[in-house]
C-alpha positions as CSV (number, residue, x, y, z in Angstrom):
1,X,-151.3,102.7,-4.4
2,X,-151.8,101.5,-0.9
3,X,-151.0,97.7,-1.2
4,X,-149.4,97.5,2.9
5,X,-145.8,97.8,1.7
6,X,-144.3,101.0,1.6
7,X,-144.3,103.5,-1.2
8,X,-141.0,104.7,-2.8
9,X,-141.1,107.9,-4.1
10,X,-138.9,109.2,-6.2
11,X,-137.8,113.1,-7.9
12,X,-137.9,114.0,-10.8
13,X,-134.7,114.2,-12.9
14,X,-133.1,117.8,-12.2
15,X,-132.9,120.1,-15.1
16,X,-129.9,121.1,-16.6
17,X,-131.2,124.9,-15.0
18,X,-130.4,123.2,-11.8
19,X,-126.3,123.5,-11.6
20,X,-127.2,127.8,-12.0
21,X,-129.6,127.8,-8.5
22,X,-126.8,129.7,-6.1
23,X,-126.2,127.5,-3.2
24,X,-127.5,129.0,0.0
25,X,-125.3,130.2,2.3
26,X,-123.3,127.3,5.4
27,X,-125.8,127.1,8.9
28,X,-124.5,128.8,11.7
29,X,-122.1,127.1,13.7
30,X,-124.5,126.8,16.6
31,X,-127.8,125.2,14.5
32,X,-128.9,122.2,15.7
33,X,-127.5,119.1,14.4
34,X,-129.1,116.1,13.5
35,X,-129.5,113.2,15.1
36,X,-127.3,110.2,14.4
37,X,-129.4,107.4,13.6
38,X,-130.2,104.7,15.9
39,X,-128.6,101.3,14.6
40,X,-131.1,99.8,16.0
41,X,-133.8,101.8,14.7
42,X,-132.9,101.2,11.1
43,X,-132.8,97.8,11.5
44,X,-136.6,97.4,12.3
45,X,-138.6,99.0,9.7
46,X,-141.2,101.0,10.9
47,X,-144.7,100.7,9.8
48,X,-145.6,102.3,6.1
49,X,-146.8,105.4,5.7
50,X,-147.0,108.0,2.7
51,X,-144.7,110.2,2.4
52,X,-145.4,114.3,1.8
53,X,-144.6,114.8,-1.6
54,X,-141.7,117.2,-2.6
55,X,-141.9,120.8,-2.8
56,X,-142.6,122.1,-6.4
57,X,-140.6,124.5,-7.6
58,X,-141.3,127.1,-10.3
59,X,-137.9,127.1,-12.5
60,X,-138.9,129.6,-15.0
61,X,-138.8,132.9,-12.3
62,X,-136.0,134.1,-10.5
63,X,-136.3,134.1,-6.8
64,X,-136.4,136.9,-5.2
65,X,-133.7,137.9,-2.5
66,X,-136.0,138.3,0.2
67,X,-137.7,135.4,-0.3
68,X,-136.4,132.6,0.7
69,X,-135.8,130.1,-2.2
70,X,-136.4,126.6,-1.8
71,X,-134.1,124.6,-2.8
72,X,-133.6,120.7,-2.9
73,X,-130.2,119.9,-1.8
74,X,-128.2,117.8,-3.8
75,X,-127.8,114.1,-2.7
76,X,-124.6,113.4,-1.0
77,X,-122.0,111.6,-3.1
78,X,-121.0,108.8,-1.5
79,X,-117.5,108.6,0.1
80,X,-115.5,105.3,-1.0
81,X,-116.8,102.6,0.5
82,X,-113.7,101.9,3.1
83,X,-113.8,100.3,6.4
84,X,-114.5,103.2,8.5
85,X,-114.4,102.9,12.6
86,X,-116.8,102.0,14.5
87,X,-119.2,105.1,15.4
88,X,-119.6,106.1,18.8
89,X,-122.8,105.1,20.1
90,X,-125.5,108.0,19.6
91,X,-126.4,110.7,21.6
92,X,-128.6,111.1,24.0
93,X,-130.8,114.2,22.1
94,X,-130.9,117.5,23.7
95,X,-134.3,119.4,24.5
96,X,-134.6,122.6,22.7
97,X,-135.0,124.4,26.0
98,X,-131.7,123.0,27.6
99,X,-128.9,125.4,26.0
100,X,-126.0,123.2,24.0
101,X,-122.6,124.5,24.8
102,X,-120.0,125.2,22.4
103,X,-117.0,123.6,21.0
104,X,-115.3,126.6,23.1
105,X,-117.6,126.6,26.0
106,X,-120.1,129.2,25.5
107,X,-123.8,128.0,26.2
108,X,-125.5,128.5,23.0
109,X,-128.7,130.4,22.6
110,X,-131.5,128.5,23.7
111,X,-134.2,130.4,22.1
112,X,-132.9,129.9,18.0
113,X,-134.4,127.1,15.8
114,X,-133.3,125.8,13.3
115,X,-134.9,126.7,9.8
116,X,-136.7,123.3,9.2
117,X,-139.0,121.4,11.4
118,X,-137.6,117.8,12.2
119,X,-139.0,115.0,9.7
120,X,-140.2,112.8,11.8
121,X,-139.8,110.5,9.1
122,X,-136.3,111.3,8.4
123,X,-136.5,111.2,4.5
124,X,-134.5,113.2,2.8
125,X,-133.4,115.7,1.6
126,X,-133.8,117.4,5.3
127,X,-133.7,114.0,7.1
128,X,-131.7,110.9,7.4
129,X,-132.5,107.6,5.7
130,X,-136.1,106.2,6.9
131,X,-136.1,103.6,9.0
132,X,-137.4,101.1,6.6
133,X,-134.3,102.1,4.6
134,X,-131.1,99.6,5.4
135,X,-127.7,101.6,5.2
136,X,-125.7,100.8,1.8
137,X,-123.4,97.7,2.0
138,X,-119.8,98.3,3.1
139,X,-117.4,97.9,0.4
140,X,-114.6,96.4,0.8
141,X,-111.5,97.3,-0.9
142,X,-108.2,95.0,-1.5
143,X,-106.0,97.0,0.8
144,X,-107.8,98.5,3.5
145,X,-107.4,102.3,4.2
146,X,-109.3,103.9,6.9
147,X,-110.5,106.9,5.6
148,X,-111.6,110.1,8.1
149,X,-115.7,109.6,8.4
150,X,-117.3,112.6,6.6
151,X,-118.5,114.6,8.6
152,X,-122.8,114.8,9.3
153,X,-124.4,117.8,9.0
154,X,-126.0,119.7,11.5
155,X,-129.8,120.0,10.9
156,X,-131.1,122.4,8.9
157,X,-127.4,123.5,7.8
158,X,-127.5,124.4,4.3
159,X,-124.5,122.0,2.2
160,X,-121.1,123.9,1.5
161,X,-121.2,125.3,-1.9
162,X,-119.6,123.0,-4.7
163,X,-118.3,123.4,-8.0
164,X,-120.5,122.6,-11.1
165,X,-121.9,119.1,-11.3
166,X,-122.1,116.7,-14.1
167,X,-125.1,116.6,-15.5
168,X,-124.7,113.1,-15.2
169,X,-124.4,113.1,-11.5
170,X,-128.0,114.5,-10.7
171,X,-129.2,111.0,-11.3
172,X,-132.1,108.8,-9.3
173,X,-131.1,108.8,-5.8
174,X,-130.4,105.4,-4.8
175,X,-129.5,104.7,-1.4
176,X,-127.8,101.1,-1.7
177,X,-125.8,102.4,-4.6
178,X,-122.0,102.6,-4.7
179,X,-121.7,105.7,-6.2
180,X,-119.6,107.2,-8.5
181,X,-116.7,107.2,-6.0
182,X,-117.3,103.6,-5.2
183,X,-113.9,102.1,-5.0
184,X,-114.6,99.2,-7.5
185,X,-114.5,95.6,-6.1
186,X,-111.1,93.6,-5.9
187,X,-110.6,91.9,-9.2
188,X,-111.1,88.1,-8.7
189,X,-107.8,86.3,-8.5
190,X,-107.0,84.5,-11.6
191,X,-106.8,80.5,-10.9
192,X,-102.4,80.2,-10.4
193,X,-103.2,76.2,-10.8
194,X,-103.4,76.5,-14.5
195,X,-100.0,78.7,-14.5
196,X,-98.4,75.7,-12.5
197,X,-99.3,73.2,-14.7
198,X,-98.2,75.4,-17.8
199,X,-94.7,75.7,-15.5
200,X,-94.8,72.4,-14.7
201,X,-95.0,70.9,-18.4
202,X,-92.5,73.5,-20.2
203,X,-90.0,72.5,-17.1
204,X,-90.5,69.1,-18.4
205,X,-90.0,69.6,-21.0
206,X,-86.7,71.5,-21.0
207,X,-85.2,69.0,-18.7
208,X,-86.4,66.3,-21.3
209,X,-84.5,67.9,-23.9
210,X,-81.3,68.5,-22.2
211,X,-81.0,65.5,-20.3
212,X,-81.3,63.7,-24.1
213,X,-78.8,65.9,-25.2
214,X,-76.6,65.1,-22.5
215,X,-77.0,61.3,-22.5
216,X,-76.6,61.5,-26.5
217,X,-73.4,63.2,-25.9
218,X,-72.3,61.1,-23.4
219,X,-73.2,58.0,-25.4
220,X,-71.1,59.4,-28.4
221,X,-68.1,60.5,-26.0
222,X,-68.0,58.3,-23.3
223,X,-68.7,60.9,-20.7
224,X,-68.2,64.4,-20.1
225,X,-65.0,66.3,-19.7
226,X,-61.4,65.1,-20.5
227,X,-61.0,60.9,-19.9
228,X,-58.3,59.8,-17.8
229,X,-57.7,56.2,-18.0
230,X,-55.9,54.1,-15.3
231,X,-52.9,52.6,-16.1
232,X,-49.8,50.6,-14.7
233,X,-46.6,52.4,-14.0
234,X,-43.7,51.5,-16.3
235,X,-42.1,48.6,-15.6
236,X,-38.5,46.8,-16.2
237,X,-38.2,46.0,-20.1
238,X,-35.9,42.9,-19.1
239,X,-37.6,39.3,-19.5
240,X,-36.4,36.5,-18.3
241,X,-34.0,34.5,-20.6
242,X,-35.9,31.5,-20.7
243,X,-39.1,33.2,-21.3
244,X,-40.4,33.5,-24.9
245,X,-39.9,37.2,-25.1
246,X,-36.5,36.5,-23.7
247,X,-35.7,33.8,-26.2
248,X,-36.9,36.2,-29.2
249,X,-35.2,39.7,-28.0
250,X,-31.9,37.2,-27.9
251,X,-32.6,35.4,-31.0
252,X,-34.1,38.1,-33.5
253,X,-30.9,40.0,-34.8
254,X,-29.4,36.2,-35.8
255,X,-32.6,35.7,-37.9
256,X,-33.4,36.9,-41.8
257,X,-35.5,37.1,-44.3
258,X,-35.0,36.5,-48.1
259,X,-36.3,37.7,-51.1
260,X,-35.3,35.3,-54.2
261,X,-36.4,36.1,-57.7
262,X,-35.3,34.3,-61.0
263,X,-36.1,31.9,-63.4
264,X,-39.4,33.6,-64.1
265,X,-40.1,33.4,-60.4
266,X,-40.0,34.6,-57.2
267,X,-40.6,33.5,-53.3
268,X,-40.1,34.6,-49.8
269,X,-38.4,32.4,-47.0
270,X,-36.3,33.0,-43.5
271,X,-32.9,32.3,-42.5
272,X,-30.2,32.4,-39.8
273,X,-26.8,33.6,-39.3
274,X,-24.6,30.6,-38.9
275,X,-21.1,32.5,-38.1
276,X,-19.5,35.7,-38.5
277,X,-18.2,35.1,-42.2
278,X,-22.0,36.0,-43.3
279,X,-22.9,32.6,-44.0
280,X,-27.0,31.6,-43.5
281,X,-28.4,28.8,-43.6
282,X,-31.7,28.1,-45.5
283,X,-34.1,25.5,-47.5
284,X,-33.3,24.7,-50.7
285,X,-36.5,25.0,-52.0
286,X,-36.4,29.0,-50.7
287,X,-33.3,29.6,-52.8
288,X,-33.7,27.1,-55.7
289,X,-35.1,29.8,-57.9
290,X,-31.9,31.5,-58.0
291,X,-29.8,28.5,-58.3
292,X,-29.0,29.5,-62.0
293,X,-28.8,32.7,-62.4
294,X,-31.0,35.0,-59.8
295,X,-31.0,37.5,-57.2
296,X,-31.0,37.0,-53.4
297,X,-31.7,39.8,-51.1
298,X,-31.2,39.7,-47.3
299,X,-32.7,42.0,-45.0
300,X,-31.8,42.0,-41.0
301,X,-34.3,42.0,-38.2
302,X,-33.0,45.9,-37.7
303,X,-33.9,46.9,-41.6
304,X,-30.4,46.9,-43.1
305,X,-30.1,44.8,-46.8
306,X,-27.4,43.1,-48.4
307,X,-27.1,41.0,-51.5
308,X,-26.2,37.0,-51.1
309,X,-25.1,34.7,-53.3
310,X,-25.6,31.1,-53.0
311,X,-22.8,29.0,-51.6
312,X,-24.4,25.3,-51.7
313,X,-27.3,23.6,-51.8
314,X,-28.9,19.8,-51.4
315,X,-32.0,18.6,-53.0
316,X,-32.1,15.4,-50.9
317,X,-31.8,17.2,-47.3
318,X,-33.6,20.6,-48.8
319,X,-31.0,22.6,-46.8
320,X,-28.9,25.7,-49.0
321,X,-26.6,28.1,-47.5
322,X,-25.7,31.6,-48.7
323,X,-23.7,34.1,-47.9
324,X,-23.6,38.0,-47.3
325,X,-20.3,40.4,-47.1
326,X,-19.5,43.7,-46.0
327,X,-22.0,43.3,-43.4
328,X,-21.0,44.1,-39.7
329,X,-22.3,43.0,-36.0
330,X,-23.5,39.9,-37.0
331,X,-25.5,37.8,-34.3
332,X,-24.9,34.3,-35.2
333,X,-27.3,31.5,-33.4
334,X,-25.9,28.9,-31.1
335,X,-27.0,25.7,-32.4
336,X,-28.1,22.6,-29.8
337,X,-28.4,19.1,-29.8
338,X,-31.6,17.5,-31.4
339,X,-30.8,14.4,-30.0
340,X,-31.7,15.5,-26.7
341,X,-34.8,16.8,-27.2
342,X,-37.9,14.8,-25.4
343,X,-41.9,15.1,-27.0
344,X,-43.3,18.7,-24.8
345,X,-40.8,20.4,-24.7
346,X,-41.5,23.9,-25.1
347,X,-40.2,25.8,-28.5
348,X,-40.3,28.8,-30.4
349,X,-40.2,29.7,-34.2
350,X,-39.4,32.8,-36.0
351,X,-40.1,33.9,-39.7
352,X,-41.6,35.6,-42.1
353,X,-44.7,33.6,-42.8
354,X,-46.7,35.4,-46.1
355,X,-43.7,37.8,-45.8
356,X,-44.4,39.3,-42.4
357,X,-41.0,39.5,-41.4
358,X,-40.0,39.1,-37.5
359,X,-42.7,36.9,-36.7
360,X,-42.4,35.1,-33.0
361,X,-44.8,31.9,-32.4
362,X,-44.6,29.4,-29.3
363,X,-45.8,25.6,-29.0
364,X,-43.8,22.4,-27.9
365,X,-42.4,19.3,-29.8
366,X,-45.2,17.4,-30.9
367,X,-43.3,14.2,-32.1
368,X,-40.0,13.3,-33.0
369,X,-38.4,11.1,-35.9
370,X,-41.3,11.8,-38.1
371,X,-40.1,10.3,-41.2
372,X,-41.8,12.9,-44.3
373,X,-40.8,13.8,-47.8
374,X,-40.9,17.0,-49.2
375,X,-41.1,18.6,-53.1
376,X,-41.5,15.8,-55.9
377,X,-42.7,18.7,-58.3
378,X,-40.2,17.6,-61.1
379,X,-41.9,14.5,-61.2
380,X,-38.6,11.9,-61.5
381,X,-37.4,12.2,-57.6
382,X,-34.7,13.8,-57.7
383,X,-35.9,17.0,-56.0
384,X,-37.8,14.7,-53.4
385,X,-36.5,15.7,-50.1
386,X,-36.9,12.9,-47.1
387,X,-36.5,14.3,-43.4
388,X,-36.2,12.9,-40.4
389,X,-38.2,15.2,-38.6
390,X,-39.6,16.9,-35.3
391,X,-42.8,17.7,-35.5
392,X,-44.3,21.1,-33.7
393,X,-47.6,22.5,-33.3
394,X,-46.1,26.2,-33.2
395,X,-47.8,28.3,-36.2
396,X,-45.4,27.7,-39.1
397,X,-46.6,29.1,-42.3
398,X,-45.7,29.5,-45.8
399,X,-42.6,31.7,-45.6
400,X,-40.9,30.4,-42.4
401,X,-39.5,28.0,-44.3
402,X,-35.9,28.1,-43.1
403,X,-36.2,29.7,-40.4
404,X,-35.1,28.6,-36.7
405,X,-37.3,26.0,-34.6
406,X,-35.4,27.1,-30.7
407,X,-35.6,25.5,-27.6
408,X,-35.8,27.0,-24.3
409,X,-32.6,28.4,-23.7
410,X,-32.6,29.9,-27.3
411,X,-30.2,27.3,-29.2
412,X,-31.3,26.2,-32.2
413,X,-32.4,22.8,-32.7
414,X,-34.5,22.6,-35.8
415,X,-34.9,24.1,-39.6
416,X,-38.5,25.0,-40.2
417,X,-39.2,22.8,-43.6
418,X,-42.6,21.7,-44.0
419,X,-46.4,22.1,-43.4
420,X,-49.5,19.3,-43.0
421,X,-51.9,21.9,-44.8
422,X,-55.4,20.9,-43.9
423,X,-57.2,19.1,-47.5
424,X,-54.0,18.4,-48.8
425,X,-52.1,15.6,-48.5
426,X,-48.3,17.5,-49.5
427,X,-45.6,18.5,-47.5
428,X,-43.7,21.5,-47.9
429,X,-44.4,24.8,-46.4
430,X,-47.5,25.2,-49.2
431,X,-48.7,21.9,-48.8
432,X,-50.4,20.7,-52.1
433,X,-48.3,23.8,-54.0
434,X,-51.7,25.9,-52.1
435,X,-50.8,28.8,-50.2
436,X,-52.8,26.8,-47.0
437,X,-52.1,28.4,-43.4
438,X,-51.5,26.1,-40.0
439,X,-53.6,24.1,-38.4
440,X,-50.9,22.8,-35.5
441,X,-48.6,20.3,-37.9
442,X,-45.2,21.9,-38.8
443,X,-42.0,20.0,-38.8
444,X,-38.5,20.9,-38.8
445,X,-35.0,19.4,-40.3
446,X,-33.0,18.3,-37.0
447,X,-30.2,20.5,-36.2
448,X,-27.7,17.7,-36.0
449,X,-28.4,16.7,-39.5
450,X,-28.5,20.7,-40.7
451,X,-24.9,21.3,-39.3
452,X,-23.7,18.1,-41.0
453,X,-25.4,19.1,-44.8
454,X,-24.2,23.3,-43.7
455,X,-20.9,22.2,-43.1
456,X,-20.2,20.1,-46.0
457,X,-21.7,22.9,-48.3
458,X,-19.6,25.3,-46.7
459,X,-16.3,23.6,-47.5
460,X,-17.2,21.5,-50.6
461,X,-20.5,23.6,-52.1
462,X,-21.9,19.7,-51.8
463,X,-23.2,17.4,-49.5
464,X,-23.1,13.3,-48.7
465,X,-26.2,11.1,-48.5
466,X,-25.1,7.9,-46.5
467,X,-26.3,4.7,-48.6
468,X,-26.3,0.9,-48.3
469,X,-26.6,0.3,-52.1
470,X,-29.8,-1.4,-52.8
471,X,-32.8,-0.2,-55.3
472,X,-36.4,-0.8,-53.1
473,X,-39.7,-1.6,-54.5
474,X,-41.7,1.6,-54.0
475,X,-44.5,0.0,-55.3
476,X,-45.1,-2.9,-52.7
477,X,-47.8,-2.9,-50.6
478,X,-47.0,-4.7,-47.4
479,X,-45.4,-4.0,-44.2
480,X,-41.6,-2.9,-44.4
481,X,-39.2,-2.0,-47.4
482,X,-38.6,-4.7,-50.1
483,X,-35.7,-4.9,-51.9
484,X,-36.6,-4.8,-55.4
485,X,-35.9,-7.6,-58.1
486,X,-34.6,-5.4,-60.9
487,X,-32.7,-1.7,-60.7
488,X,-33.2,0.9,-62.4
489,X,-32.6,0.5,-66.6
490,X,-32.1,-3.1,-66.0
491,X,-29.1,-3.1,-63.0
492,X,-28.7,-4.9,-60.5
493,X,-31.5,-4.5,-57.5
494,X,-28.3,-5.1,-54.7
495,X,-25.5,-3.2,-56.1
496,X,-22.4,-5.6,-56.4
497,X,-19.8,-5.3,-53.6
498,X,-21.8,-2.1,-51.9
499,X,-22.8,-2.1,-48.3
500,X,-25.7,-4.7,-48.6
501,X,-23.9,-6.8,-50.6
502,X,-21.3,-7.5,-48.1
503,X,-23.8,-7.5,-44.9
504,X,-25.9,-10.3,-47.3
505,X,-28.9,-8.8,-48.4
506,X,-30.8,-10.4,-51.8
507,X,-33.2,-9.1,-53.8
508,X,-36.5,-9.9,-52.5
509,X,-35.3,-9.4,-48.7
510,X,-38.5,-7.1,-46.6
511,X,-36.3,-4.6,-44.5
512,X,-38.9,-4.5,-40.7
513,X,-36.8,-2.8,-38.5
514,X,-33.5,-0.3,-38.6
515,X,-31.7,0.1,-35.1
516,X,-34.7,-1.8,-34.0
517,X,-37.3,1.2,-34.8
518,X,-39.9,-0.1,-37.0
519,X,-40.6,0.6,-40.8
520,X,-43.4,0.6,-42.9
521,X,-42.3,1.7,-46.4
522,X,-39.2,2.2,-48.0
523,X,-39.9,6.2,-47.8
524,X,-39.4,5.9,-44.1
525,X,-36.2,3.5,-44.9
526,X,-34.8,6.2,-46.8
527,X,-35.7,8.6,-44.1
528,X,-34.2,6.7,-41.3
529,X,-30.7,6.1,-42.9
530,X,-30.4,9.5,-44.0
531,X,-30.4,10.3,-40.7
532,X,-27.1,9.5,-40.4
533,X,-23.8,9.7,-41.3
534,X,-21.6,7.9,-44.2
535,X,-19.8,4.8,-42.1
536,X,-22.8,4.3,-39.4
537,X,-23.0,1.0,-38.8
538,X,-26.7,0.2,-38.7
539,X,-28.9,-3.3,-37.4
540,X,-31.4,-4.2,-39.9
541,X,-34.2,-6.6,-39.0
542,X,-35.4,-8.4,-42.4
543,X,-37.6,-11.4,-43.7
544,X,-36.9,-14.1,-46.0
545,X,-38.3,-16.9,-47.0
546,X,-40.6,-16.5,-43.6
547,X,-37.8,-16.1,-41.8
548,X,-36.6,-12.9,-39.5
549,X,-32.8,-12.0,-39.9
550,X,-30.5,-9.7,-38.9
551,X,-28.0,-7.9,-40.5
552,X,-25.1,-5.5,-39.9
553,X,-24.7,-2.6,-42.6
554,X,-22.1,0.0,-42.6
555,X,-23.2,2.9,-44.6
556,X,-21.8,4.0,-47.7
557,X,-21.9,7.2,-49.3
558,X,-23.3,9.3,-52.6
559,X,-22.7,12.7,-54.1
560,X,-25.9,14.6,-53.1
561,X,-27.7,17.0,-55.8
């Protein structure tokens, strides 16, 4: 078929028979070679033509040896395709007359040709490529490796012989393919974006998990490693004297606390050392328990115990003292002067309030001559206690009772008595017989009367009340104390030839005033004389008839309880 393009002939596949046809013998050294083909010639195709079809050859007969057998040489495996360098440019070609010298020098026979005409159409297997054929693409491998160019036959040489060939190998030849020793192309690169992002995420990932470890542990430890925390250098122990701590590291081995049981009862209270004989002084109404037949236990700010017995005791003042023997390096209390102390001043208690033992609290003197009563449980008065006192807003609880009230240079100025409790309206360290705790009103016996009541109970086991010998209407309802009309069982209101009698008081007569300090009730006239001593002399502003008088009483004197 003649369509204008060019035909493309091919052989036919070689017969197995093929790889037994004995490979003719190598051309002489000095045959002509072939032409090296024009670059430019291959480019531009040349016009078609057909080409002479291939020799037959008879493969049932064995050639003879004389005759020459013609054989098809086998197509040239192709090298790997490697970058080779560049070929030199072709040679000029050499006329058949014009001798070609040798690689030693020798002119070479001029008259020899070689055993096949040219092909002017250069097709193979005696020629090169056509020119309508374009040379195979280079390959090119990953790493390149120049490789020595193969060699190019000289023409007509007959191939070296070779070993037996694959049958596989005496395929179509195709000049653009690779061939079977076609270094295969470089792998594509796989995509490293994808691995970074993999890398990326799992490092995330990790640092996610060990950062929430860390911070969990920190959280839970407060950091990592050992803590160190600042701190001050040690200091002087020694306060000041006047200072509170100074005050209770002076005052606390003069200061105990007492465990009373009896009568089917049992109560917790404070005390102080009042000398070195072992005497304390207390409340009554801490002891009163064991006023029969009970048991007193002291125990020292340093631990050590000892038992007491009771010396003395006074319902009226609610003051007791006991005493303790065999006991050694006692720190008695210097007491002060309650006369001199001024509303503000600072103080400081000690106790065992709800039986913490050692307990320091601060405040100042709220108030002073605070006239209160105290106890009334029997229900007759006679364990009604009426105090004079000073009134404090440092914590006193249930248990301080009889415990030291101090002032700033540690003396002892007050006896810790009583409690405002808040919802009650009681006095007494319990209030309403509740167990209530402080709300800023405590008050305290004064020291000057304490001394008075201790010392008397020290040296009789009983103490004085001073009197002026009249019986009061605690049932009026105006301003001041009135002297009642009737006694008790029927006696005389004014008792005859007492101290009111001779300073000329009636019955009937509204006691205002006492030392010119007003009074509102007859508690608070009670209050006021007991803060004195038997044979005061005492002013005592009084109405009568509408009339204000005054009155001079010196102050008699009863057998306290």
């Amino acid at each position: 078929m003649n369509d204008g393009k060019p035909n493309w002939w091919s052989r036919p596949s070689t017969p197995p028979e093929a790889a037994r046809i004995p490979t003719p013998s190598r051309a002489e050294e000095d045959d002509f070679p072939l032409q090296a083909p024009d670059p430019a010639e291959s480019a531009a195709p040349e016009p078609a033509a057909e080409a002479p079809a291939a020799p037959k050859v008879d493969m049932t007969k064995e050639p003879a040896a004389s005759e020459p057998v013609p054989t098809e040489p086998m197509p040239p495996v192709p090298a790997p395709a490697v970058p080779a360098p560049a070929a030199p440019a072709p040679a000029e070609p050499v006329a058949a007359a014009e001798p070609v010298p040798t690689p030693d020098g020798r002119p070479a026979p001029a008259e020899r040709r070689p055993l096949h005409e040219p092909d002017e159409y250069r097709t193979p297997p005696y020629g090169e490529p056509g020119p309508w054929a374009p040379a195979p693409p280079v390959q090119h491998p990953a790493a390149p490796v120049p490789a020595p160019q193969a060699a190019v036959p000289p023409q007509g040489a007959v191939p070296p012989p070779q070993g037996p060939v694959a049958p596989h190998a005496w395929g179509q030849y195709d000049p653009w393919g690779a061939g079977p020793g076609a270094v295969p192309p470089p792998a594509p690169k796989k995509s490293r974006r994808g691995l970074a992002l993999v890398g990326a995420l799992a490092f995330a990932l990790l640092t996610g998990v060990i950062g929430g470890g860390v911070g969990a542990y920190v959280e839970r430890n407060g950091g990592i490693g050992t803590v160190e925390l600042p701190q001050a250098e040690a200091g002087s122990a020694d306060r000041a004297p006047d200072s509170v701590a100074g005050i209770a590291a002076a005052a606390l081995p003069g200061v105990v606390t007492l465990h009373v049981s009896g009568g089917g009862s049992a109560g917790t209270g404070t005390g102080f050392v009042l000398d070195n004989r072992g005497h304390i002084l207390t409340n009554n109404h801490v002891v009163d328990a064991a006023a029969a037949s009970g048991d007193i236990t002291v125990t020292f700010s340093s631990g050590e115990t000892a038992s007491a017995k009771l010396i003395g005791k006074d319902t009226g003042y609610d003051l007791a003292v006991v005493q303790v023997t065999g006991v050694r390096g006692l720190k008695p209390l210097p007491l002060g002067n309650s006369d001199d102390v001024r509303v503000g001043d600072p103080v400081v208690a000690i106790g065992a309030p709800f039986d913490l033992s050692n307990t320091v609290t601060s405040g100042i003197i709220s108030a002073k001559e605070r006239p209160i009563t105290a106890g009334g449980e029997k229900g007759d008065g006679s364990d009604v206690s009426y105090v004079d006192a000073l009134q404090t807003d440092a914590p006193i609880n249930p248990g301080n009772s009889g415990g030291p009230l101090l002032d700033g240079k540690g003396r002892v100025i007050g006896i810790n008595s009583a409690i405002r409790a808040a919802g009650g309206s009681g006095d007494g360290d319990g209030g309403s017989g509740g167990q209530a705790g402080s709300i800023g009103l405590g008050f305290a016996i004064p020291v000057n009367q304490g001394k008075r009541v201790a010392e008397e109970l020290i040296n009789t086991g009983k103490a004085t009340h001073p009197v002026i010998g009249v019986s009061l209407d605690m049932q009026f309802n105006g301003d001041g104390a009135r002297v009642g009309d009737k006694g008790k069982d029927g006696t005389p209101s004014v008792t005859p030839d007492g101290p009111a009698a001779k300073a000329g008081l009636r019955p009937g007569d509204v006691i205002t005033k006492v030392d010119g300090q007003r009074v509102h009730n007859g508690e608070e006239l009670i209050v006021k004389i007991r803060a004195h001593r038997p044979g005061d002399a005492l002013a005592l502003t009084l109405t009568r008839d509408g009339k204000e008088l005054t009155r001079t009483v010196t102050l008699g004197s009863a057998q306290g309880t």
